[in-house]
N, C-alpha and C positions, 0 to 999 in steps of 0.2 A: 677676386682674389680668394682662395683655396684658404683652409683652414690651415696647414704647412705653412705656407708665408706669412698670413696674421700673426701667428705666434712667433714665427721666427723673425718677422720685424719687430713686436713689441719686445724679443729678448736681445736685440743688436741694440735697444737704446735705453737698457738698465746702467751700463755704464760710459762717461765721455768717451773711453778709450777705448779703442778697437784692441789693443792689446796694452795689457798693465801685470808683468811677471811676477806672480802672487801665491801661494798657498795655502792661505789666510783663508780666502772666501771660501776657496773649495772645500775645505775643511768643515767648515761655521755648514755650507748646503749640506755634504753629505751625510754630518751628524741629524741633521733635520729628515733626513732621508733614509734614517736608520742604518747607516754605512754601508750600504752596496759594494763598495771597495773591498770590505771584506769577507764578501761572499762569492767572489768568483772563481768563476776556471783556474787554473793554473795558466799562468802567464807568463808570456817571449815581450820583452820589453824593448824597442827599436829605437835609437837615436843616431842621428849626424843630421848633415848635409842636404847629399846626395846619394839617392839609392834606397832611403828608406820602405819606400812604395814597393818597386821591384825585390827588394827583399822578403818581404813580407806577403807578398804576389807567389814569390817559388816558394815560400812554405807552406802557403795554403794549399798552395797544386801539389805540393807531395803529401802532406797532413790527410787530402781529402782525400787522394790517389789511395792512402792506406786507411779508409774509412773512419777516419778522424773526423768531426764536430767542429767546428772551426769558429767564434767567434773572430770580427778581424774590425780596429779601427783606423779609420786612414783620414787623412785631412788634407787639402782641403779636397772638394769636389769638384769634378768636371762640367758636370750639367742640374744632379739633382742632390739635392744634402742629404738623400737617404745612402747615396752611396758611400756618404763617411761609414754605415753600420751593417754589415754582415752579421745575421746571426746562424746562428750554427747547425740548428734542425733541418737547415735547407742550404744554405751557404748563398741567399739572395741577400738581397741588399733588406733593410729592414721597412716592411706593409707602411703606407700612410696612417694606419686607424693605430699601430703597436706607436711609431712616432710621435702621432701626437699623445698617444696619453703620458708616454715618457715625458714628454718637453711639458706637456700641462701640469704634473705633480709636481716638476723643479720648480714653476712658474708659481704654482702654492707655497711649496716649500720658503722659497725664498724670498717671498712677500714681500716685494719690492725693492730688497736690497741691491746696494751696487755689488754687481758682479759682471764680469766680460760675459762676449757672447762664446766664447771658444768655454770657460769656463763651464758654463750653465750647459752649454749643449754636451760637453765631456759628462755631465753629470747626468744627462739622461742617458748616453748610450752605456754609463758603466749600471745604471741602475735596469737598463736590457739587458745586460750581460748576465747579471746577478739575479735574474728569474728566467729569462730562456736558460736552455739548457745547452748543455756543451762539452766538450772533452778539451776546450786548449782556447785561450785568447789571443791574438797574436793584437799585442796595445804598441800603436805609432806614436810617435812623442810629435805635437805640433809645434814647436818652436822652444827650443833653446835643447831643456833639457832637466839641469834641477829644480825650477821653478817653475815647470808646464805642467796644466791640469792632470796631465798624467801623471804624473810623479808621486802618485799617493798610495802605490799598492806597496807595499813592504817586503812581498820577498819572493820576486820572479823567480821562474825556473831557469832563466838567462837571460844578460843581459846585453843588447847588441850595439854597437859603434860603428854605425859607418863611414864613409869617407866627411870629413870635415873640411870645409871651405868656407872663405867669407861669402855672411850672407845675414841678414835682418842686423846688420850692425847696427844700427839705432836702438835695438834692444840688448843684444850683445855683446858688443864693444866693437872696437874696431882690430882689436890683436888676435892674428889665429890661437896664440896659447889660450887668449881668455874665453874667446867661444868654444876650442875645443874643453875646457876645465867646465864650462858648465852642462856642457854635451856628456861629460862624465860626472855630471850628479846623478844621473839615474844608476849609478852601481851603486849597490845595497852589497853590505857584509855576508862575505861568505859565498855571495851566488857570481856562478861562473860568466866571465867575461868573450864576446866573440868581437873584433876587431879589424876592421879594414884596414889596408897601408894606408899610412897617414903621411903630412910633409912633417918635416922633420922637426918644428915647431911644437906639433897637437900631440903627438904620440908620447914622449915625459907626461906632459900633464895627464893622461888617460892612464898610462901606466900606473904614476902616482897613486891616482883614487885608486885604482886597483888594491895598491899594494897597504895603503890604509886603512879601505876594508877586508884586508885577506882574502881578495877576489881571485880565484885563479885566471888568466888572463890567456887569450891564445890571438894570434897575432897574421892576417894573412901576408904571404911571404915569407915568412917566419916559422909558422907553424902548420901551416896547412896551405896549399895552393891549388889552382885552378886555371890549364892551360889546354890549347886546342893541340889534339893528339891527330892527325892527320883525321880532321873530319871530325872526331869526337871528342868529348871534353872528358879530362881525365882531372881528377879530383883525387889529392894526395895527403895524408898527413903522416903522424907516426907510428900508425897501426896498420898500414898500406894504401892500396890505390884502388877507386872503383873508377870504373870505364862507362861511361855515357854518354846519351847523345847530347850537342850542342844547344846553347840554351835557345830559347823560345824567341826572347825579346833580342831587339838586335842594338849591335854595340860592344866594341870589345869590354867595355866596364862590365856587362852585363856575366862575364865569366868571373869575377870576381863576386855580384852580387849574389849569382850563386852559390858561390862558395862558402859566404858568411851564410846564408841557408841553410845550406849541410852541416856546416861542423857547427851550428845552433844547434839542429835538431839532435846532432848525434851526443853534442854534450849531456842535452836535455833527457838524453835517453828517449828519444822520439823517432830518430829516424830510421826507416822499414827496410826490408831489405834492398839486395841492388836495383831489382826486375820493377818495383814498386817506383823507386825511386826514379825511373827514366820515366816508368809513367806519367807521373806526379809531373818531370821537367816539360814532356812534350804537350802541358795542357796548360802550360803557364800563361795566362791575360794579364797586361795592364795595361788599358786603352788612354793613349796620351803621351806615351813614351818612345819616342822611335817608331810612330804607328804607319805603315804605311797606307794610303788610302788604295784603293780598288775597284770600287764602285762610289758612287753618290753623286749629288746633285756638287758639289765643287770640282767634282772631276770630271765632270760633265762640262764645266767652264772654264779647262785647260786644254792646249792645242792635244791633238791628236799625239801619243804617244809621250805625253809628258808622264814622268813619275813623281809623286809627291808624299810628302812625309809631315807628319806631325809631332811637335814635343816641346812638353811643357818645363821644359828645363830653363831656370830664368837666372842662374847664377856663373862667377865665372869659373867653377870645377866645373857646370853642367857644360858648361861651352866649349871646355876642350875636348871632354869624351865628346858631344856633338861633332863637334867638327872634324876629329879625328875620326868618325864613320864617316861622314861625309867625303873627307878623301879617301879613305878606302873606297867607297863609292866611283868617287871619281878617277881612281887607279884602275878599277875592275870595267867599268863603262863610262869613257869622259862624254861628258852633255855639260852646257851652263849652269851654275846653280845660282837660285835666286830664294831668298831671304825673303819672307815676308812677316814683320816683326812688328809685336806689341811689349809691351811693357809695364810694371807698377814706377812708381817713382820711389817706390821702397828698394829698387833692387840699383846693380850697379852695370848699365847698359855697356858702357866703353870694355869692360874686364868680360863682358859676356861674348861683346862683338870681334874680342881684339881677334882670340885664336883663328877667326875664319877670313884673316886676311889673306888674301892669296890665293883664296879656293871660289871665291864668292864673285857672280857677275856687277849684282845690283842687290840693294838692299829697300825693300817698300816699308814702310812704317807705318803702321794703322792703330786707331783707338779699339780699346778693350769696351763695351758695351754693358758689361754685366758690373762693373766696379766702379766707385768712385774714386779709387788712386791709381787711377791709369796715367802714362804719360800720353803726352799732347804727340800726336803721328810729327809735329815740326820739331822737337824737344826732341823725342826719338832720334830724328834721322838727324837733327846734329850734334848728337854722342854716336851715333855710327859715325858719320865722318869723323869725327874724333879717336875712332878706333883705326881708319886708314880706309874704309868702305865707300864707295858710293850709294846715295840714298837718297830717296824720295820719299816724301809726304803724301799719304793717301788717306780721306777719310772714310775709306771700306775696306772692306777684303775682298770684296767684287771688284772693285775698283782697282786693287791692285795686280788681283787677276788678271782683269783684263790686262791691265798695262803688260805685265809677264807676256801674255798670249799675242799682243802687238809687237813684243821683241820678238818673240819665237819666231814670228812668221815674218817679219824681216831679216831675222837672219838666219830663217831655213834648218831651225836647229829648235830636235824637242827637247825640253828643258828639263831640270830638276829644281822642284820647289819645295824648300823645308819653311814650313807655318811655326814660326817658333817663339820664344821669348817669354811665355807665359802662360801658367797652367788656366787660365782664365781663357786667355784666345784659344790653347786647343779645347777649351771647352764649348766656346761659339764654336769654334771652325767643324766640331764633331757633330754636335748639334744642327750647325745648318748644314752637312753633308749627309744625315738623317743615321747617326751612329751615334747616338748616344752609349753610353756603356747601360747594359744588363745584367 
């Protein structure tokens, strides 16, 4: 075992709870720490849902596209926990030897108090942030929103909101109003607000905070928008229209997350001109999201001419934009589609599985390997069937492969396979097709 997992096992068992909504500790550490919190970059602050990553994803490709510095925190990881910390002299994910010495000061500092693991490790990457150097932060919120380790910098450059759906109810409640009201504690007074369409629920309450902190607030569909212009994506607000090419990641949402991108940056007085800005779209990464595979050792264990897809979308907002590519998919070139799906037991599988009623052959269900709150591959496939699906129980993803590749070739038909349901399984599934992200 690597010095990285020693440490980062003995900081997952400082406190009982894998998650406990607090600002308390953070606080008590980072004064111990000399406040790093407020010594950083100027910072893009991101909260919702759905979208947060891909947001955050096209600002750094335009930020870096205009020679911008880019610190970027993102949560969770697909394969390696450095890739939660980009720092900004290089735009790589943050060296083993800079990681551990972060994680090892909080582990002094905090001298054995209770404190979460999400916690403790927010406090090492803001104390990277606050000695590498950099021109611009772009800070993910990892759950909720005014009570997430993040929520301790005082006065971003902007603040982002994107689409709100239910999702870690157990910690948020169960009413869209009340997760999207805490999705809007991250607005601080005075600093500008960028906003997704929301359901008709979440959007009051987001306003609201707005309007109590004298947040200016701008609204997509409302205020700015983002639609495909024969081939190109055209990006509109009330100072006119720039002309672009289409985004990178696929997904009609994904013209939308764009769009909170842009009129981020442009609020922030960040973003570069036009020519920069197309640059910036067409280098956009984020492996785990709508990914399609092409090469590797899993594609290697699907019939000849299958295509396959990965994405870590585990909610039921993620399941409709999923799905709604997926039959566009299926509009543009019909094949079978086959489901092969994992699970937390945090999340809510029926509302995940429902939209793909209709478009979907067969549903395989497999354990998540890297977690201990995966659901059971039999628990799984009976909330698919609960959604209207057919599904099977598998204990692999080989395993369900193969079964895929025994349909295929009975019935003479190459298939499409979406690996979905959890940012954990696209992380095996990348991992054992030899794609880790870099």
């Amino acid at each position: 075992m690597d010095q990285i997992t020693k440490i980062l096992d003995r900081l997952l068992a400082l406190h009982p709870k894998e998650i406990d909504l607090s600002l308390g500790r953070m606080h008590r550490l980072l004064a111990a720490l000399d406040h790093p919190e407020h010594r950083l970059p100027p910072a893009i602050h991101i909260a919702g849902t759905n979208g947060k990553g891909s947001v955050t994803a096209t600002m750094r490709a335009i930020l870096e596209a205009s020679g911008k510095r880019c610190h970027v925190y993102t949560s969770p990881h697909l394969v390696s926990f450095n890739e939660r910390i980009r720092l900004g002299r290089d735009g790589e994910f943050v060296s083993d030897p800079l990681l551990f010495d972060a994680l090892h000061r909080c582990e002094e500092a905090n001298a054995g108090a209770e404190i979460t693991f999400f916690e403790i490790t927010t406090a090492a990457a803001l104390l990277l942030f606050a000695e590498q150097p950099a021109d611009i932060l772009l800070l993910e919120v990892g759950l909720g929103g005014r009570l997430d380790a993040t929520n301790v910098i005082d006065e971003p450059l902007v603040s982002i909101i994107t689409p709100v759906s239910m999702d870690h109810e157990k910690f948020l409640g169960n009413d869209l109003a009340v997760i999207a009201r805490e999705k809007a504690g991250i607005i601080k007074h005075g600093v500008p607000v960028i906003c997704a369409a929301q359901e008709n629920t979440a959007l009051p309450e987001i306003t609201r905070q707005a309007a109590r902190n004298r947040a200016p607030i701008q609204v997509f569909g409302q205020d700015f928008v983002a639609q495909d212009d024969q081939g190109r994506m055209a990006f509109q607000d009330e100072e006119g229209l720039i002309d672009l090419p289409l985004p990178m990641l696929s997904g009609r949402h994904q013209f939308e997350n764009a769009a909170l991108a842009i009129a981020a940056l442009k609020v922030a007085h960040l973003l570069p001109e036009e020519a920069t800005v197309a640059d910036g779209l067409k280098s956009v990464n984020w492996p785990g999201r709508l990914q399609p595979l092409t090469h590797g050792a899993l594609l290697e264990m699907c019939p000849d001419g299958a295509e396959v897809w990965i994405d870590g979308g585990h909610n039921p907002g993620a399941g409709i934009s999923v799905a709604q590519f997926m039959g566009e998919q299926e509009e543009r070139s019909p094949r079978p589609l086959y489901l092969i799906a994992g699970m937390l037991t945090t999340k809510d599988p029926v509302g995940y599985f429902r939209p793909f009623h209709g478009l979907v052959r067969h549903v395989g269900t497999v354990p998540i390997s890297t977690t201990s709150t995966g659901r059971t591959p039999e628990d799984l496939a009976d909330l698919a069937r609960c959604a209207g699906l057919e599904a099977t129980p598998f204990q692999s993803l080989d395993a369900a492969l193969a079964d895929v590749a025994a349909c295929a070739q009975q019935d003479g038909e190459a298939p499409r396979i979406l690996i979905c349901g959890s940012l954990y399984l696209a992380g095996e599934a990348l991992a054992r097709n030899g794609m880790a992200p870099d």
